[in-house]
C-alpha positions as CSV (number, residue, x, y, z in Angstrom):
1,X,12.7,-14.8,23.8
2,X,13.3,-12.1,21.5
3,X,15.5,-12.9,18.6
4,X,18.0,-10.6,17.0
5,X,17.8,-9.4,13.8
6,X,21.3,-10.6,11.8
7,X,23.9,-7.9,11.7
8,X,25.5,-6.7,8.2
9,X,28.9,-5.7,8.1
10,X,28.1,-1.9,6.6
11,X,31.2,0.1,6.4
12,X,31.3,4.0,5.7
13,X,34.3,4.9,3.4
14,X,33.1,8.7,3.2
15,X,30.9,11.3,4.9
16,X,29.9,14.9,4.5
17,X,27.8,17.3,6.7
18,X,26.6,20.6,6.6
19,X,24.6,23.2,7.7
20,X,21.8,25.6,5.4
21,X,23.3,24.6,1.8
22,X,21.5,24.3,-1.7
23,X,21.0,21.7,-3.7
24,X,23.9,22.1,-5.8
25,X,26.8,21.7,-2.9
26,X,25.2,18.4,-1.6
27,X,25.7,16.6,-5.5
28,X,29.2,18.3,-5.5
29,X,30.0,16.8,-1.9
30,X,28.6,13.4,-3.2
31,X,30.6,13.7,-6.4
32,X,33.7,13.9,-4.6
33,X,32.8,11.2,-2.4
34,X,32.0,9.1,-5.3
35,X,35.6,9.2,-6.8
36,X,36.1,7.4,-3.3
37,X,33.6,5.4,-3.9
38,X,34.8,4.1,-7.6
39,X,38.0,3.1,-5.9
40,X,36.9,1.2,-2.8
41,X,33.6,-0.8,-4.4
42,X,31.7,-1.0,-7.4
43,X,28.3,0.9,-7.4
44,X,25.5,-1.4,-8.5
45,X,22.8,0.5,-7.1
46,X,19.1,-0.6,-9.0
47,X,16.5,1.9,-7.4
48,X,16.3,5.0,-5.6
49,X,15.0,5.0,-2.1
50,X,13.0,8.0,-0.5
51,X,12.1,7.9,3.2
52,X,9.8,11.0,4.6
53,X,9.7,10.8,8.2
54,X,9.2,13.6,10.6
55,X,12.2,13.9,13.0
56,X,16.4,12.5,13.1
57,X,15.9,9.4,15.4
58,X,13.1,8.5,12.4
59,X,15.5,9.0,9.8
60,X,18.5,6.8,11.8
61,X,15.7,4.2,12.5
62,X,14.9,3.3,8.9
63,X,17.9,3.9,7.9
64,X,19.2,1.0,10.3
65,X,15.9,-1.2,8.4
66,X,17.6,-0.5,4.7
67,X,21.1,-1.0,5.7
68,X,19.8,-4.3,7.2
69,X,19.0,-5.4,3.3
70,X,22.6,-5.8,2.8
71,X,23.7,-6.3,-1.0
72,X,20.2,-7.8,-2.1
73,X,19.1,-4.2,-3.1
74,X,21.6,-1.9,-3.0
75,X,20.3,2.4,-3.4
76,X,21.0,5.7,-3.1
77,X,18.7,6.3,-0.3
78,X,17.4,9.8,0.3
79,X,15.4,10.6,3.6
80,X,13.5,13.5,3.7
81,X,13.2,15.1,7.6
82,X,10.3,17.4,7.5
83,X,10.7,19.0,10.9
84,X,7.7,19.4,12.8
85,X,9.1,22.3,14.7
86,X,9.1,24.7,11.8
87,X,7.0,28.1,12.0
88,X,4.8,27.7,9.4
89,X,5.4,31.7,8.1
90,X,9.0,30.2,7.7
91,X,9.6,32.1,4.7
92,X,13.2,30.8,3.0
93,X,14.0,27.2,2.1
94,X,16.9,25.7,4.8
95,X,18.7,22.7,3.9
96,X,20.8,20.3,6.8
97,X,22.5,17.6,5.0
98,X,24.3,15.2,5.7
99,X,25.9,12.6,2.8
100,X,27.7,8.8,3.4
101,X,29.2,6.4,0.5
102,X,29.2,3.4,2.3
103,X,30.2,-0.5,1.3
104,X,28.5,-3.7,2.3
105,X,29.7,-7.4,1.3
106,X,27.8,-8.6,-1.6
107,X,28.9,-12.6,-2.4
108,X,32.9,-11.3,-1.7
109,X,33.0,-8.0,-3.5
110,X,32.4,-4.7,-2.2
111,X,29.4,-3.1,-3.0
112,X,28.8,0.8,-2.8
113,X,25.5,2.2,-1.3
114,X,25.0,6.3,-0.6
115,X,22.8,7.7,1.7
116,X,21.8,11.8,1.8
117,X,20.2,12.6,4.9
118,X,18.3,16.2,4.1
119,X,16.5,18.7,7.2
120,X,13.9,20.5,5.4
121,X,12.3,23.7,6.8
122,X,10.9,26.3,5.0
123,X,8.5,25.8,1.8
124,X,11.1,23.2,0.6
125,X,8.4,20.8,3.1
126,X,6.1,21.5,0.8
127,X,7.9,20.5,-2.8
128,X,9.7,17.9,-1.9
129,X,9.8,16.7,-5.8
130,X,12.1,19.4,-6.4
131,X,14.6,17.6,-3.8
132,X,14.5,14.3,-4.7
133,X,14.9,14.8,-8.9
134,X,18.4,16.0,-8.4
135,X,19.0,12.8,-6.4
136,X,17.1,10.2,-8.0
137,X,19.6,7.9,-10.3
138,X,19.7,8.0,-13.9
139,X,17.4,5.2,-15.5
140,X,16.2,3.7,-12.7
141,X,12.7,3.6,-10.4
142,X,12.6,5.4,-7.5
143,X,10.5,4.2,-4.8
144,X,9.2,6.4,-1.9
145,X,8.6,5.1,1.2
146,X,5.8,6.9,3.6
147,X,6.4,4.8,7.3
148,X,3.7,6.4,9.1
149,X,1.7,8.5,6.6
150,X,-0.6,8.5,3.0
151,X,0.3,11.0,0.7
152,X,-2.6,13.4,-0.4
153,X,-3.9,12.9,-4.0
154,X,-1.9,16.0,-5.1
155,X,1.1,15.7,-3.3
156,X,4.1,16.4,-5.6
157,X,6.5,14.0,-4.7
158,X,4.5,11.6,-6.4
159,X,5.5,12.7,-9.6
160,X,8.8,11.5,-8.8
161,X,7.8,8.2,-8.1
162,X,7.3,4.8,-9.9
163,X,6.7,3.2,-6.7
164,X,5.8,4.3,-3.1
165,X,5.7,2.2,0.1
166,X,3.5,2.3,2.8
167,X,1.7,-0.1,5.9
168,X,-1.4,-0.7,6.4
169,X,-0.7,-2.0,9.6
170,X,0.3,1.5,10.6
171,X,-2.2,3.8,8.8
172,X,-5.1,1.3,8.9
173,X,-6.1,3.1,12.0
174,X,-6.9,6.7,10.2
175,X,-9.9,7.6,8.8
176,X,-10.9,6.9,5.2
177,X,-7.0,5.2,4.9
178,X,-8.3,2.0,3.0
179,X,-10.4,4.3,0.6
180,X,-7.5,6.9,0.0
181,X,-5.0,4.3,-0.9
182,X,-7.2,2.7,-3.5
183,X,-7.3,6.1,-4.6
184,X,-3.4,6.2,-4.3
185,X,-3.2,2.8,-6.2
186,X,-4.9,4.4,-9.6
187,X,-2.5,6.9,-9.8
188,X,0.9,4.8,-9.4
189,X,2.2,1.6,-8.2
190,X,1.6,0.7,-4.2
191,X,3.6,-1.7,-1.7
192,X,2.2,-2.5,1.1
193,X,4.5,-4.0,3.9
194,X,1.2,-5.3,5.5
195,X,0.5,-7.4,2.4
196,X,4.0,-8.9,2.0
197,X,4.0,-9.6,6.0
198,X,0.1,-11.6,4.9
199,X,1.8,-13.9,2.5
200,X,2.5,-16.7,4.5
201,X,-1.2,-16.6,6.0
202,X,-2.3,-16.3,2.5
203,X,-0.6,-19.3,1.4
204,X,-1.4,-21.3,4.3
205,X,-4.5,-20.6,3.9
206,X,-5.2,-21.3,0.1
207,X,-3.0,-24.8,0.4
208,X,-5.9,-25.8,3.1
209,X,-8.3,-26.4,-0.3
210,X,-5.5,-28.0,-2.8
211,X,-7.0,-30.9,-4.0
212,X,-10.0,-32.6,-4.9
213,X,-11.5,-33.1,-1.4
214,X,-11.6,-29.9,-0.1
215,X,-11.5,-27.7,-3.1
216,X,-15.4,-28.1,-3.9
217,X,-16.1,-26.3,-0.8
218,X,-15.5,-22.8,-2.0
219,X,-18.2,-23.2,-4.0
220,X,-20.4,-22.4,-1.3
221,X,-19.1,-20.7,1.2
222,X,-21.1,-18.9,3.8
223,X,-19.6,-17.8,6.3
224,X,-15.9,-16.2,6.5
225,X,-14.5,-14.0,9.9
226,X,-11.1,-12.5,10.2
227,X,-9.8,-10.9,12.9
228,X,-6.4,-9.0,13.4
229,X,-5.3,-5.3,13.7
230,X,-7.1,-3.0,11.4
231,X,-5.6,-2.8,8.0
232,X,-4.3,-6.1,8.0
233,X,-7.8,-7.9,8.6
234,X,-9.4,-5.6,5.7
235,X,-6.5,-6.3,3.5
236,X,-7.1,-10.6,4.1
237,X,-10.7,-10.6,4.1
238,X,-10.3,-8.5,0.6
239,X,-8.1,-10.8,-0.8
240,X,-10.3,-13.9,-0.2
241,X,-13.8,-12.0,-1.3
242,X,-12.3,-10.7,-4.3
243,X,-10.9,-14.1,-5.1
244,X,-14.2,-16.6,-4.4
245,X,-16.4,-13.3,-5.7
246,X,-18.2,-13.7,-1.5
247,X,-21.0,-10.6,-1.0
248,X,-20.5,-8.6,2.0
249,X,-22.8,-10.5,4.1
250,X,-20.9,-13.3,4.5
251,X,-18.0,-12.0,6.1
252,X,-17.3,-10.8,10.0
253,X,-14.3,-8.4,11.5
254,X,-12.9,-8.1,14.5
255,X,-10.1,-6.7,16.9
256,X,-7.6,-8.8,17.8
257,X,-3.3,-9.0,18.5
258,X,-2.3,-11.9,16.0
259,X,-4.5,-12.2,12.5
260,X,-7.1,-15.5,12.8
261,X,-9.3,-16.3,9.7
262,X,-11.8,-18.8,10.1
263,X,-14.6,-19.7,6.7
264,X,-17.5,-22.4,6.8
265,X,-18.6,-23.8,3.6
266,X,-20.6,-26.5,2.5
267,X,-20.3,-29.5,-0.1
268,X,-22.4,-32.2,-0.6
269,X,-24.7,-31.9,2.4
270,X,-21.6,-31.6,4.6
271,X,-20.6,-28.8,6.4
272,X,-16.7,-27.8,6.2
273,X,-14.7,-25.4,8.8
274,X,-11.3,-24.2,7.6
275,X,-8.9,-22.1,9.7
276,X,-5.7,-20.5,10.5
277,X,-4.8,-18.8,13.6
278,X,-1.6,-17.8,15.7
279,X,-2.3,-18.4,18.9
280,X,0.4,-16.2,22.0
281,X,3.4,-15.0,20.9
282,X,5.0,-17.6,19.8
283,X,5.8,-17.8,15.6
284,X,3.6,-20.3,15.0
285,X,0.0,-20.2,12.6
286,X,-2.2,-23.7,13.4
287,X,-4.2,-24.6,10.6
288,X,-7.2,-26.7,11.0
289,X,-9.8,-28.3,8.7
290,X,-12.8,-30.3,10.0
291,X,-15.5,-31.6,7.8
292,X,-18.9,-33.1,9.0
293,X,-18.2,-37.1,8.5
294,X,-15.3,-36.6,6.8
295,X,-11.6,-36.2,6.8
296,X,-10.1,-34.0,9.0
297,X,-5.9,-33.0,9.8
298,X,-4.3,-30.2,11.7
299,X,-1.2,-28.3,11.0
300,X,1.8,-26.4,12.6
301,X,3.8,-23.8,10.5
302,X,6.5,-21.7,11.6
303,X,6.9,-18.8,10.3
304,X,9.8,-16.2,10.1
305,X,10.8,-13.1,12.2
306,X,8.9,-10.1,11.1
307,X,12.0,-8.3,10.8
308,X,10.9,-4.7,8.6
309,X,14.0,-5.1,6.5
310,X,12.6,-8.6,5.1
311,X,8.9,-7.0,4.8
312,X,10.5,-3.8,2.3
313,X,13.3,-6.2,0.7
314,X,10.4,-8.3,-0.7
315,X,8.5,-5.3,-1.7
316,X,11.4,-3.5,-3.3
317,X,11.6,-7.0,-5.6
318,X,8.4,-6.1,-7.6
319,X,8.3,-3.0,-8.5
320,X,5.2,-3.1,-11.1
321,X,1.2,-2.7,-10.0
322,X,-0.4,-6.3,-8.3
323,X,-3.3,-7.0,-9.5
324,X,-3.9,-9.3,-6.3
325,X,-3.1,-6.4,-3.9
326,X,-5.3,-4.1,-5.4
327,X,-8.3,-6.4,-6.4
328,X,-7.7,-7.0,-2.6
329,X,-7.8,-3.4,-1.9
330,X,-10.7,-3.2,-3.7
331,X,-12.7,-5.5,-1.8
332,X,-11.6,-4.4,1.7
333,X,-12.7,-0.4,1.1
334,X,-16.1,-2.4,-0.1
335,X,-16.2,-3.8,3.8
336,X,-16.3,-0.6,5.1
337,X,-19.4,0.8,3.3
């Protein structure tokens, strides 16, 4: 049974659209929204929010994911429609826009949020940081968020940005990804959605060895195999090699729908299987821990829906580098040499 995502009452109090305009008349159009805005809610936006996606149903699709954040991080949120259809010898900048003050319910009071929805076509596709600065709010980060694509090492728009957004899950398939976001990762903060959607299999997972029984075993661990979707897997078998310091040999990959880890290790002559696997479809990971003559137990967890809007709320919360993430990042570009 699928289960639906809860609604958030999301209320538009002003809109503005039109066709080939500059820079300048969108921030007048959402100046006069804003003197709307100041009388129907309070504007406690705390980031700016860039999405680059490639055609309008994208752009209504994650805009329907941030909207579904409600109040807990309200933004100006600026998507960036870089049409596919353009002729490449396009020689003159066009700009389609389309601008909304909206207000969501935030613990009783009304809370304002804007959204500027720009077509670019032309050689705006290819500055895009010269978009977004007139956009981005005074004083605070901006985050850009790439749903299906890695920005190359050059791209402008990451000047503009303090953090930027992406899923492994989604570009885990394309060549050299792993080794081009480590790259990405030097140069400015990362969120992955993959790695926030791993955090209940990675505490699952490190609870199995709290304690003084088990604990020992990751001393000597030998063998460790994690199987998933690309991306994902990498990401999980990083994190536990770059935290037990395992070599390369040790550890397996493979293909699979839901992510399963299982690791054998040894302590005091006694061998020592730990696992966690989601078995089917439904939202459940079993955890398991046998040991040679020894205690045993088993475990159910449920988990939560995977809904996208809880993935990116939880990223948008930190907003510095993770030192896990990329020591795990590390570790899984190492698996593919």
């Amino acid at each position: 049974m699928t289960t639906v995502q809860p609604s958030v009452q999301f209320d538009t109090i002003g809109s503005w659209e039109a066709d080939n305009v500059t820079a300048a008349q969108i921030e007048r159009a959402l100046s006069g929204l804003r003197r709307h805005e100041e009388r129907a809610a309070v504007r406690t936006s705390v980031l700016t929010l860039v999405i680059v996606v490639a055609s309008a149903d994208e752009a209504q699709e994650h805009l329907d994911v941030v909207r579904h954040l409600g109040a807990r991080h309200p933004s100006r949120t600026l998507v960036l429609v870089l049409d596919s259809e353009t002729e490449e010898d396009e020689d003159e900048s066009r700009l389609d826009a389309s601008v909304s003050v909206c207000v969501v319910d935030r613990a009783g009071r009304q809370v304002a949020v804007e959204e500027v929805v720009l077509e670019c076509r032309g050689p705006a596709r290819f500055h895009l940081d010269s978009l977004v600065l007139p956009f981005a709010l005074p004083d605070l980060p901006v985050a850009v968020w790439l749903p299906t694509s890695l920005p190359s090492r050059g791209d402008p728009l990451l000047v503009t940005a303090d953090r930027v957004v992406i899923d492994t899950r989604v570009v885990g398939y394309q060549p050299d990804a792993l080794s081009r976001l480590l790259s990405l990762s030097h140069q400015v903060a990362v969120t992955d959605l993959s790695w926030w959607r791993l955090k209940p299999w990675r505490n699952l997972f490190a609870s199995l060895f709290e304690g003084h029984l088990y604990r020992p075993f990751l001393a000597d661990v030998h063998h460790l195999e994690v199987t998933g979707h690309a991306g994902p897997r990498h990401l999980f078998a990083g994190w536990v090699m770059s935290r037990l310091d395992l070599p390369r040999s040790v550890v397996h990959l493979g293909d699979a729908e839901h992510l399963s880890v299982k690791l054998v290790a040894t302590h005091g002559g006694r061998r020592g299987r730990f696992e966690v696997e989601r078995k089917g479809d439904e939202r459940v990971i079993d955890a398991l821990v046998e040991i040679d003559d020894g205690p045993s137990f088993q475990q159910k967890v449920q988990i939560g829906e995977a809904w996208p809007s809880r993935a990116l709320a939880d990223a948008l919360a930190h907003m510095g580098h993770n030192q896990t993430y990329e020591a795990a990042l590390d570790a899984a570009v190492g698996l593919l040499r």
